[in-house]
PyMOL Python script that loads the backbone (N, CA, C, O; Angstrom):
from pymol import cmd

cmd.read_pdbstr("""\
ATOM      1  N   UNK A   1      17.630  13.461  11.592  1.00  0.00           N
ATOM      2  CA  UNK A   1      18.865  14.056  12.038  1.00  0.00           C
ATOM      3  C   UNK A   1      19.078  15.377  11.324  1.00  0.00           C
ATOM      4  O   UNK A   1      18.443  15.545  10.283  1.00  0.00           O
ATOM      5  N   UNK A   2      19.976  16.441  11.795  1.00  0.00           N
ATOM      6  CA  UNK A   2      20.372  17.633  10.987  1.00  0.00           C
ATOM      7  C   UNK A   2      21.008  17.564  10.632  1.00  0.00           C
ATOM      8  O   UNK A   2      21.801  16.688  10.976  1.00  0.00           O
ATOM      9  N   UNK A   3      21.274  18.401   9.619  1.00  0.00           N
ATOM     10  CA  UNK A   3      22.757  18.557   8.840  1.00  0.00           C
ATOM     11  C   UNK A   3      23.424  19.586   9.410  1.00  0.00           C
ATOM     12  O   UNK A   3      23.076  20.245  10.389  1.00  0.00           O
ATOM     13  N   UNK A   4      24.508  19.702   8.675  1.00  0.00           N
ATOM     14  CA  UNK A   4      25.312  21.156   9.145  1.00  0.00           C
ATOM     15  C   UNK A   4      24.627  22.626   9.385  1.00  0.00           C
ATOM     16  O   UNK A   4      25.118  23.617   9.925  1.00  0.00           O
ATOM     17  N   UNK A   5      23.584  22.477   8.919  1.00  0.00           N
ATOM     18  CA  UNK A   5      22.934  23.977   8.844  1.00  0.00           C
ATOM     19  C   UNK A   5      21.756  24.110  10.125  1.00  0.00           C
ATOM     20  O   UNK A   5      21.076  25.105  10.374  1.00  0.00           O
ATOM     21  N   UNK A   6      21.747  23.040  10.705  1.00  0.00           N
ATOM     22  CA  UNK A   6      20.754  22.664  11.699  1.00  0.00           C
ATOM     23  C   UNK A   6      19.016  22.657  11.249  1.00  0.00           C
ATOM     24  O   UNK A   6      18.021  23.039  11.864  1.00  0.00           O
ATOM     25  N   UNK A   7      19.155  22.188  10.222  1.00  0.00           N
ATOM     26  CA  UNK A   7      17.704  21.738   9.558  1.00  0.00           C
ATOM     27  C   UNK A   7      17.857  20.195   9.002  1.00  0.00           C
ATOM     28  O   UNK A   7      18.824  19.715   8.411  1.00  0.00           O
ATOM     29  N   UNK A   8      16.947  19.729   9.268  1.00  0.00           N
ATOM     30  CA  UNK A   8      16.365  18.299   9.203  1.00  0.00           C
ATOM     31  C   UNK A   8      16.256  18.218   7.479  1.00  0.00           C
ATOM     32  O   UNK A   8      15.702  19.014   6.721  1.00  0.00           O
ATOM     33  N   UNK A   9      16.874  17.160   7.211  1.00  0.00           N
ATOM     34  CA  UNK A   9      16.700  17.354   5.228  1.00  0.00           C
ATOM     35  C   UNK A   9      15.935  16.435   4.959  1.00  0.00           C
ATOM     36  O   UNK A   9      16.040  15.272   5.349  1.00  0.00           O
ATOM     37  N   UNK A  10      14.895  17.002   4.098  1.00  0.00           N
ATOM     38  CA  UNK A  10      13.860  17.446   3.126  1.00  0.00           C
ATOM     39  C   UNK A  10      13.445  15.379   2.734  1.00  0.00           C
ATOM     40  O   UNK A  10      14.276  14.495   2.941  1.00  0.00           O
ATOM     41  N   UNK A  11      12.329  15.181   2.296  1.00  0.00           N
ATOM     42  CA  UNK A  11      12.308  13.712   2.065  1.00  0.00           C
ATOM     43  C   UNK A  11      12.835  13.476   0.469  1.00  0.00           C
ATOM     44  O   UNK A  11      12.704  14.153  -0.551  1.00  0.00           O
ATOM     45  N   UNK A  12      13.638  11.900   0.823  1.00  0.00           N
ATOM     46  CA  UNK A  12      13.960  12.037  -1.045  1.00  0.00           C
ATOM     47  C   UNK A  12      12.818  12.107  -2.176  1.00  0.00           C
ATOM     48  O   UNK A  12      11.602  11.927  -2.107  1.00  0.00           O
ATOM     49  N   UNK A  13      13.582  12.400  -3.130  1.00  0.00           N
ATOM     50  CA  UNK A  13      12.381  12.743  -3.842  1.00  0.00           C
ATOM     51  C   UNK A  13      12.335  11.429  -4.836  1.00  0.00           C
ATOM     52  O   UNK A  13      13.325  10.900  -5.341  1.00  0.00           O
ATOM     53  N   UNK A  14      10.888  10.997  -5.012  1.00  0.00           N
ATOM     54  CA  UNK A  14      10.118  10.146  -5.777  1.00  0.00           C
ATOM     55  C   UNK A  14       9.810  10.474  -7.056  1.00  0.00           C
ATOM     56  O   UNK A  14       9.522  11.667  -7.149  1.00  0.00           O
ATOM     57  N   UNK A  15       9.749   9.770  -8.260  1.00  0.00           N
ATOM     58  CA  UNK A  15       9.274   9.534  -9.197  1.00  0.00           C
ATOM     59  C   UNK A  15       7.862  10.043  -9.254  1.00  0.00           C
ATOM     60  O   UNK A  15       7.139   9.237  -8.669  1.00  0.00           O
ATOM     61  N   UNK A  16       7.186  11.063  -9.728  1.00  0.00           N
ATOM     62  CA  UNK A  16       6.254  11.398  -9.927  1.00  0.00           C
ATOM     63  C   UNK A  16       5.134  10.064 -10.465  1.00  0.00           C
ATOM     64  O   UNK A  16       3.945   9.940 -10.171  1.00  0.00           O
ATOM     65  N   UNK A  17       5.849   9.312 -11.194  1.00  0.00           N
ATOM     66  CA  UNK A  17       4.756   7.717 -11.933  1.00  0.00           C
ATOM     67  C   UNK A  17       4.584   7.146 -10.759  1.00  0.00           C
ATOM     68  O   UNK A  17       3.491   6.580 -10.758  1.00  0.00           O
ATOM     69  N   UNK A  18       5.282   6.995  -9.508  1.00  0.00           N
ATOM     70  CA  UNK A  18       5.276   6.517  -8.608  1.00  0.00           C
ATOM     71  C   UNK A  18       3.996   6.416  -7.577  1.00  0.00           C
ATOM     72  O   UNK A  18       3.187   5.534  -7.286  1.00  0.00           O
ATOM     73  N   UNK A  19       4.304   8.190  -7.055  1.00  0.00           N
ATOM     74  CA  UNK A  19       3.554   8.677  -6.271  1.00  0.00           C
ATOM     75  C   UNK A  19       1.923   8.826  -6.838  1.00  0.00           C
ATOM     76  O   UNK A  19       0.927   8.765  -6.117  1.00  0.00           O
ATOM     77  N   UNK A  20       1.940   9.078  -8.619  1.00  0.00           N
ATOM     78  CA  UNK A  20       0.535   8.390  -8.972  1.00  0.00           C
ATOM     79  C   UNK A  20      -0.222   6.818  -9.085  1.00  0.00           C
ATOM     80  O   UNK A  20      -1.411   6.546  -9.254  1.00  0.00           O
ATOM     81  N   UNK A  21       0.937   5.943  -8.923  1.00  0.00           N
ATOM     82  CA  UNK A  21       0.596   4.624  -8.888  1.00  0.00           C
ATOM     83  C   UNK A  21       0.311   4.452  -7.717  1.00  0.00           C
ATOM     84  O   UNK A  21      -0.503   3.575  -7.429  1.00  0.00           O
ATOM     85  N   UNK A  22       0.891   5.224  -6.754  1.00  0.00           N
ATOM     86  CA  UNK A  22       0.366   4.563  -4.788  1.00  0.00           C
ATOM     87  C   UNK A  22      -0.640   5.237  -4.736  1.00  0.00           C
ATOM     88  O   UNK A  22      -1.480   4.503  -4.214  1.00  0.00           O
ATOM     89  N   UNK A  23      -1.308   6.665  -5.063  1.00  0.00           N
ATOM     90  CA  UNK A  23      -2.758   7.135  -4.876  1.00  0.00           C
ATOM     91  C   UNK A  23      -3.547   6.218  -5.495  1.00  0.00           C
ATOM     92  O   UNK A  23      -4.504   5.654  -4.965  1.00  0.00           O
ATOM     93  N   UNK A  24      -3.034   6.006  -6.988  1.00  0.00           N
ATOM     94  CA  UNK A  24      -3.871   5.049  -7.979  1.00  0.00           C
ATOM     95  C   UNK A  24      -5.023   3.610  -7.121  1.00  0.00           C
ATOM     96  O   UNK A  24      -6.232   3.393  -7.042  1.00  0.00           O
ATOM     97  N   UNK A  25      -3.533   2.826  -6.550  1.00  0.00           N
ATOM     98  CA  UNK A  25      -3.519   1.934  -5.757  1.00  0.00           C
ATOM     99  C   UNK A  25      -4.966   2.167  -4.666  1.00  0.00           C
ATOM    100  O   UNK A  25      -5.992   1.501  -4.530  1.00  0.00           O
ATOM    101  N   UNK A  26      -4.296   3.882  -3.771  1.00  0.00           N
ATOM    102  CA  UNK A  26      -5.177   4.113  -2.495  1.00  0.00           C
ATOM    103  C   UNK A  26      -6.472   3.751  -2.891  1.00  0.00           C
ATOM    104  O   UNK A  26      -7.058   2.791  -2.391  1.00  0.00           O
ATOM    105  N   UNK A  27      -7.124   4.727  -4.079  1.00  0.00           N
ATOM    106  CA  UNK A  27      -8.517   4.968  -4.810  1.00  0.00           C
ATOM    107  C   UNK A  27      -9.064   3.702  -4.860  1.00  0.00           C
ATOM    108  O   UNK A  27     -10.113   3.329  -4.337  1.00  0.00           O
ATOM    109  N   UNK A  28      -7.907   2.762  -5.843  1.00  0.00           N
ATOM    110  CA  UNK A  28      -8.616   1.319  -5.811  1.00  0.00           C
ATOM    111  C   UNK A  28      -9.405   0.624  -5.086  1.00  0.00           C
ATOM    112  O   UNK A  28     -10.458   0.005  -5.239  1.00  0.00           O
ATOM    113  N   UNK A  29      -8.279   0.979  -3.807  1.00  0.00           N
ATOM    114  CA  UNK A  29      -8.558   0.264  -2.466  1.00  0.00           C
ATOM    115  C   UNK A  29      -9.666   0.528  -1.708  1.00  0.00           C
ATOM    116  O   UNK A  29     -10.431  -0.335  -1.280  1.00  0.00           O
ATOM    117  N   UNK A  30      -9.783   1.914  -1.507  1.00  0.00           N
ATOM    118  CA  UNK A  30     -10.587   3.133  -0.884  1.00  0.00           C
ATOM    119  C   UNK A  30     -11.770   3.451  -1.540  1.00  0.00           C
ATOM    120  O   UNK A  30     -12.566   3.968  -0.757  1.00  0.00           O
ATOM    121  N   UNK A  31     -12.049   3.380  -2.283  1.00  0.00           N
ATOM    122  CA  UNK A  31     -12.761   4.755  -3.376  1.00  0.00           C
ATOM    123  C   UNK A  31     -13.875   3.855  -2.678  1.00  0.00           C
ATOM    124  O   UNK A  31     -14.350   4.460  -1.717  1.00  0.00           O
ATOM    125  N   UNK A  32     -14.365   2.754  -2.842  1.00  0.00           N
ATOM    126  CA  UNK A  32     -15.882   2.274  -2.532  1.00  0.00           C
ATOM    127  C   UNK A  32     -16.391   2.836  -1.673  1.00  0.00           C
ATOM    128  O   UNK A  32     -17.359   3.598  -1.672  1.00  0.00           O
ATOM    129  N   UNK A  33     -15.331   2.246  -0.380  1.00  0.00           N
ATOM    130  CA  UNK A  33     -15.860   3.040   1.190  1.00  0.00           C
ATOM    131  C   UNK A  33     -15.977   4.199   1.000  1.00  0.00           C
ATOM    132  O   UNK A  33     -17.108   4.664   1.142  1.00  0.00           O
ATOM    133  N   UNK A  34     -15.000   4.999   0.656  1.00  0.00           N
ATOM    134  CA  UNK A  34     -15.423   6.560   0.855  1.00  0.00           C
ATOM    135  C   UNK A  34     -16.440   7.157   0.858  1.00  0.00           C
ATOM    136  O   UNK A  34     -17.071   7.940   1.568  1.00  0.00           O
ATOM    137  N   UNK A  35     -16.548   6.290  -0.732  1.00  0.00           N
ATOM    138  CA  UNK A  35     -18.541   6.502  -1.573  1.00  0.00           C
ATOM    139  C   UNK A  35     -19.148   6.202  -0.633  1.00  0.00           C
ATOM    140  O   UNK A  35     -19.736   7.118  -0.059  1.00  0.00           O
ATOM    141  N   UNK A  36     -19.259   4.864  -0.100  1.00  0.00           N
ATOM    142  CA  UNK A  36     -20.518   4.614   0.691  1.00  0.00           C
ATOM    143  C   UNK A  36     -20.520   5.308   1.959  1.00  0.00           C
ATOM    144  O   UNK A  36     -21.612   5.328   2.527  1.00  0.00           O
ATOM    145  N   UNK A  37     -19.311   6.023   2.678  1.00  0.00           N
ATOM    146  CA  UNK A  37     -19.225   6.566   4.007  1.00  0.00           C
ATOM    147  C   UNK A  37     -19.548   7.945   3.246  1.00  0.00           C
ATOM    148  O   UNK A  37     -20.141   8.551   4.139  1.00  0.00           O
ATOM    149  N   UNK A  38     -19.530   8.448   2.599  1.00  0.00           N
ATOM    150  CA  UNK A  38     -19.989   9.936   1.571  1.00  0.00           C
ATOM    151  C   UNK A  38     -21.729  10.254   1.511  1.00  0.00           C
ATOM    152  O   UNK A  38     -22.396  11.268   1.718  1.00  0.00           O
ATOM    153  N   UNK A  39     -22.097   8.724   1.088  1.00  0.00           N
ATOM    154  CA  UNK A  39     -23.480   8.227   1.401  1.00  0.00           C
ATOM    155  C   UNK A  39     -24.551   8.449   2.604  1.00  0.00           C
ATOM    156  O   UNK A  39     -25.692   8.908   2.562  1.00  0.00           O
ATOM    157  N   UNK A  40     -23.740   7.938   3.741  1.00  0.00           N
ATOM    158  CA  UNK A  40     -23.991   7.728   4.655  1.00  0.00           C
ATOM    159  C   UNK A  40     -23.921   9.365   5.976  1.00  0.00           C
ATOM    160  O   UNK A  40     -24.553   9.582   7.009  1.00  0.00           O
ATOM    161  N   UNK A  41     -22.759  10.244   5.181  1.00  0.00           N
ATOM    162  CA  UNK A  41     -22.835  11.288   5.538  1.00  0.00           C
ATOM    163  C   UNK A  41     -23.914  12.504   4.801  1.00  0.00           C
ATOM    164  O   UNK A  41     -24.561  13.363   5.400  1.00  0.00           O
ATOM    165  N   UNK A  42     -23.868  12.306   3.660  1.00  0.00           N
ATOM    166  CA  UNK A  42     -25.311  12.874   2.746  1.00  0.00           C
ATOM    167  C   UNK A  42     -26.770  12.703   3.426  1.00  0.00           C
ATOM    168  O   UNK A  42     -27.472  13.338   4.213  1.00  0.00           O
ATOM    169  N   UNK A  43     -26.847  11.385   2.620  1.00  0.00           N
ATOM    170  CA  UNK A  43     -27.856  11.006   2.153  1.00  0.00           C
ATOM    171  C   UNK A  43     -28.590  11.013   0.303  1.00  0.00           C
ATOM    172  O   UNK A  43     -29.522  10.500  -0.318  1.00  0.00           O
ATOM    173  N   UNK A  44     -27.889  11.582   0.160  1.00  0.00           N
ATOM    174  CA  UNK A  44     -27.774  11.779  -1.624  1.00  0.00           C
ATOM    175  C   UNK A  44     -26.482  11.416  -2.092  1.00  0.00           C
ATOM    176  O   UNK A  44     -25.417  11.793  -1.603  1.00  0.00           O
ATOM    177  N   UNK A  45     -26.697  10.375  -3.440  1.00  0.00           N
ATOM    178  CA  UNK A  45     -25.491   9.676  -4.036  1.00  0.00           C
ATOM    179  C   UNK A  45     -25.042  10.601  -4.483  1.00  0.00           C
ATOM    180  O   UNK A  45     -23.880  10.730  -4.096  1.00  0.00           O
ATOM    181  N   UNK A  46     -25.278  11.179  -4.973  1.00  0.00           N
ATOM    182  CA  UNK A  46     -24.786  12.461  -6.034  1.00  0.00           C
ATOM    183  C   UNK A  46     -24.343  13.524  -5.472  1.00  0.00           C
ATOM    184  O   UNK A  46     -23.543  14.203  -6.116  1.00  0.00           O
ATOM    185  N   UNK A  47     -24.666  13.875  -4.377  1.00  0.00           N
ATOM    186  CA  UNK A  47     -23.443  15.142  -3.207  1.00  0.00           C
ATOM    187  C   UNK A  47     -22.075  14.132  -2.874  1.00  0.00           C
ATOM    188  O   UNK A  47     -20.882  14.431  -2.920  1.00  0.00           O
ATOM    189  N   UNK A  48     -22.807  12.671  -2.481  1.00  0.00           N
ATOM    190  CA  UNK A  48     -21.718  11.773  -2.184  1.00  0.00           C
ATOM    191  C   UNK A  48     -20.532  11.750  -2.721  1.00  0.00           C
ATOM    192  O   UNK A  48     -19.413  11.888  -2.228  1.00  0.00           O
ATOM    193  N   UNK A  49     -21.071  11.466  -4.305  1.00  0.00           N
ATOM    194  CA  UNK A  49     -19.880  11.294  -5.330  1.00  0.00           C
ATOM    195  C   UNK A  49     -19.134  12.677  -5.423  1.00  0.00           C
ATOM    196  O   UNK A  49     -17.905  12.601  -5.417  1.00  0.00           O
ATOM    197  N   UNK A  50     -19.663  13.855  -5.502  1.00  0.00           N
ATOM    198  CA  UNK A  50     -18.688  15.158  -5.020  1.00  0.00           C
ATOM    199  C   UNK A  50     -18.193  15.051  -4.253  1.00  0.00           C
ATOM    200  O   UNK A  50     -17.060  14.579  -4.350  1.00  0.00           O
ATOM    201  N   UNK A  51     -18.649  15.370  -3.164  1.00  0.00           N
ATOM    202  CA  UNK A  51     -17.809  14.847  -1.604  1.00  0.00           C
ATOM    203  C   UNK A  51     -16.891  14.117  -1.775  1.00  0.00           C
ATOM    204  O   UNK A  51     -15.886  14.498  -1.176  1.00  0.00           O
ATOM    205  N   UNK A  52     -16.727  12.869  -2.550  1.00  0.00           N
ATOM    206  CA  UNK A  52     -15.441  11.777  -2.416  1.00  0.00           C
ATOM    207  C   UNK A  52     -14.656  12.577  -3.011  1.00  0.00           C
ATOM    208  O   UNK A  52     -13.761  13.280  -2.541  1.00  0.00           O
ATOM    209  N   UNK A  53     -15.123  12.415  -4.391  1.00  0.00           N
ATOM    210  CA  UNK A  53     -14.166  13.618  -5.511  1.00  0.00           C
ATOM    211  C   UNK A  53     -13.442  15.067  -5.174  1.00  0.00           C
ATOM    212  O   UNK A  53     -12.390  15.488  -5.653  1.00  0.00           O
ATOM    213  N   UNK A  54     -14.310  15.707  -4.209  1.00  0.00           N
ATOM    214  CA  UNK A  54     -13.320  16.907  -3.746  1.00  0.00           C
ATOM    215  C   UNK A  54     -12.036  16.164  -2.196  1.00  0.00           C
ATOM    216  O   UNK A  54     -10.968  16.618  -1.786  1.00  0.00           O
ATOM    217  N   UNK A  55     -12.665  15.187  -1.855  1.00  0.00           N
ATOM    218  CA  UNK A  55     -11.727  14.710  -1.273  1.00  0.00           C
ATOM    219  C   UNK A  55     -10.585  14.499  -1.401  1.00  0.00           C
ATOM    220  O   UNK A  55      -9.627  14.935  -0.763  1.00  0.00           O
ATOM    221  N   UNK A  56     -10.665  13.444  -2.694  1.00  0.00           N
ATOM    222  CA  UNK A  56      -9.900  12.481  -3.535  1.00  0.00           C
ATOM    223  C   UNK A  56      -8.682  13.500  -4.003  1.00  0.00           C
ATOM    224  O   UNK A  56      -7.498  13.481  -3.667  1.00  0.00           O
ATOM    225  N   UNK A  57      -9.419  14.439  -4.941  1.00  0.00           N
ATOM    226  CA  UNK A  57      -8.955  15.684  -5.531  1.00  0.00           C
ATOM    227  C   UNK A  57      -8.302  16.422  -3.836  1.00  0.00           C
ATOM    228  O   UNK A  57      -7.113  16.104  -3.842  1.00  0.00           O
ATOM    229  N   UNK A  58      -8.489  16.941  -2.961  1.00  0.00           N
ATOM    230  CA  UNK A  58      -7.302  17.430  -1.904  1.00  0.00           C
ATOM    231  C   UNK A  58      -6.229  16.982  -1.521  1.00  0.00           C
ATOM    232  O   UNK A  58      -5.179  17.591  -1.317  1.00  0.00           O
ATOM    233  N   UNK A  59      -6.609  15.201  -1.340  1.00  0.00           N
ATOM    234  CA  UNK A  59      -6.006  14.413  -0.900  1.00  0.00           C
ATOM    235  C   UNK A  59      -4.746  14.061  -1.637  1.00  0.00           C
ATOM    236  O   UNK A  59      -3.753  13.698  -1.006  1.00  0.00           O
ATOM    237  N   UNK A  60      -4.741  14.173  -3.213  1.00  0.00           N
ATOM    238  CA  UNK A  60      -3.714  13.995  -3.835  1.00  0.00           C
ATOM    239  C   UNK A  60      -2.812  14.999  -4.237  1.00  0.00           C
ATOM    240  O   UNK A  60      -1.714  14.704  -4.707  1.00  0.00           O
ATOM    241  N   UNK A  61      -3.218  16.257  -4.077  1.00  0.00           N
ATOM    242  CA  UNK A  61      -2.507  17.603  -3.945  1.00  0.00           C
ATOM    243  C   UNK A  61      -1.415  17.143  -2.540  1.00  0.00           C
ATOM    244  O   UNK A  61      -0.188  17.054  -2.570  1.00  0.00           O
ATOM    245  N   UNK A  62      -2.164  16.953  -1.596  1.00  0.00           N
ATOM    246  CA  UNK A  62      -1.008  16.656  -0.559  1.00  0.00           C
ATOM    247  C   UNK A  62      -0.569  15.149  -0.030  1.00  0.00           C
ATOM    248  O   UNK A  62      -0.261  14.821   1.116  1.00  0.00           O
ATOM    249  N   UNK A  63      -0.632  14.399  -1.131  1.00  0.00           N
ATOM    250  CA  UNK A  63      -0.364  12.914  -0.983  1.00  0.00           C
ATOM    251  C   UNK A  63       1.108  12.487  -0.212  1.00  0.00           C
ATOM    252  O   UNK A  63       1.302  11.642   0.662  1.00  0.00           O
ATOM    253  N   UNK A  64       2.103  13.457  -0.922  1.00  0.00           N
ATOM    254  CA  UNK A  64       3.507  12.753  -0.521  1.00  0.00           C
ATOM    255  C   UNK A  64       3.759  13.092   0.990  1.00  0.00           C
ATOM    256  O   UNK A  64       4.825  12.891   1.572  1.00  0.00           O
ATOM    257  N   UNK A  65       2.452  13.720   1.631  1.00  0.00           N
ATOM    258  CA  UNK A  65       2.512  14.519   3.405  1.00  0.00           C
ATOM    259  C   UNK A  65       1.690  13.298   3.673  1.00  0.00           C
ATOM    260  O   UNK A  65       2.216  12.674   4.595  1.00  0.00           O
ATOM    261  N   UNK A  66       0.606  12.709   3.232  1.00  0.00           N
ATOM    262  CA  UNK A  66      -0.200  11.947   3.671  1.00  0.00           C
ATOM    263  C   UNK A  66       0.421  10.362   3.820  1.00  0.00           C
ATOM    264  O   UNK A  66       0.370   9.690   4.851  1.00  0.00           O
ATOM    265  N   UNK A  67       0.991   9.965   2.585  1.00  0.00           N
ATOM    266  CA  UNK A  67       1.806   8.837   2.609  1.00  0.00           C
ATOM    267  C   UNK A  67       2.618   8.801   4.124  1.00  0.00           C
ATOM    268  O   UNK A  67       2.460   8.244   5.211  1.00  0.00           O
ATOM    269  N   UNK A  68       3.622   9.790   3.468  1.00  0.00           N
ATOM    270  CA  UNK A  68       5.014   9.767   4.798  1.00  0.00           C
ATOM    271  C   UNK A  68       4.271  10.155   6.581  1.00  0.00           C
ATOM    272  O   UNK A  68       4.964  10.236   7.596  1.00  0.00           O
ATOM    273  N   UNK A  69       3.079  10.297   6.542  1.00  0.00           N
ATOM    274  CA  UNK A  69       2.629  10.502   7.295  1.00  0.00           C
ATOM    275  C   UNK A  69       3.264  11.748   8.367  1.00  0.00           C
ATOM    276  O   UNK A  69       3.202  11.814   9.594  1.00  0.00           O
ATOM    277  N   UNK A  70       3.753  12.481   7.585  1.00  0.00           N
ATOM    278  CA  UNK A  70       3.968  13.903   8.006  1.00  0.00           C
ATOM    279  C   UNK A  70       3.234  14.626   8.367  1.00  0.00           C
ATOM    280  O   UNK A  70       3.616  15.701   8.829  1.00  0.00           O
ATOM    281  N   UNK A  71       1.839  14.284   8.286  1.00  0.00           N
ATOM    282  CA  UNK A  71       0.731  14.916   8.280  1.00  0.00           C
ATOM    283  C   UNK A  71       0.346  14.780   9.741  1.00  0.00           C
ATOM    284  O   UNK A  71      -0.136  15.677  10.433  1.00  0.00           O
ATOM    285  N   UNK A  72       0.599  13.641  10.086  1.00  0.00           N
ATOM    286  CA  UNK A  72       0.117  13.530  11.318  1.00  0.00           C
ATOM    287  C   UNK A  72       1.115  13.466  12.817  1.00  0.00           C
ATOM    288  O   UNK A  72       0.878  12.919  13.894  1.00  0.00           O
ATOM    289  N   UNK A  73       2.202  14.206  12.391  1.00  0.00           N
ATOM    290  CA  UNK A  73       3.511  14.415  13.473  1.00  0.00           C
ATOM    291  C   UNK A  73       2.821  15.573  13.818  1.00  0.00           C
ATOM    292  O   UNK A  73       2.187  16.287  13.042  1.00  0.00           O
ATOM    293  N   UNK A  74       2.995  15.756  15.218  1.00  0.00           N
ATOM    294  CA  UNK A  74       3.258  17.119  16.119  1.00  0.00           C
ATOM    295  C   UNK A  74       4.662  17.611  16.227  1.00  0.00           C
ATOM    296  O   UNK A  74       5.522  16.824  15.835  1.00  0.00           O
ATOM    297  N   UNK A  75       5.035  18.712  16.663  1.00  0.00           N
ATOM    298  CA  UNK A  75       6.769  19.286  17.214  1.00  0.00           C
ATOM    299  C   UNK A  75       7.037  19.887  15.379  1.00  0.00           C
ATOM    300  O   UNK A  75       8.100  20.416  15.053  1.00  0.00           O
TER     301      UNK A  75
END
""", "prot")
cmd.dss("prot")
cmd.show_as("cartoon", "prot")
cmd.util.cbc("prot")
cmd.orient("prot")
């Protein structure tokens, strides 16, 4: 909804310990597959493990878009 100014307000804001405990969590969850789908896109473990890692590393720069899934709205 808008406010008075006719802009849509902003998401609340989270606890920074937070938003590192739900990536924390993601990695847990994730990190294997990635590796092995990193693998599977290589062919070398060792580009693999970069590959995840520069992932990992983008992915959490823009985590609180990725979570709220802001990322993936059109309009």
């Amino acid at each position: 909804m808008n406010d008075d100014t006719g802009t849509r307000p902003g998401p609340a804001a989270r606890d920074p310990e937070d938003v590192d405990a739900d990536f924390t969590d993601f990695v847990t969850a994730q990190g294997a597959r990635l590796l092995r789908l990193a693998e599977l896109m290589t062919g070398d473990p060792h580009r693999a493990a970069d590959l995840t890692q520069t992932a990992l590393e983008r992915a959490y720069l823009r985590w609180h878009r990725i979570e709220s899934g802001s990322c993936f709205r059109r309009g």
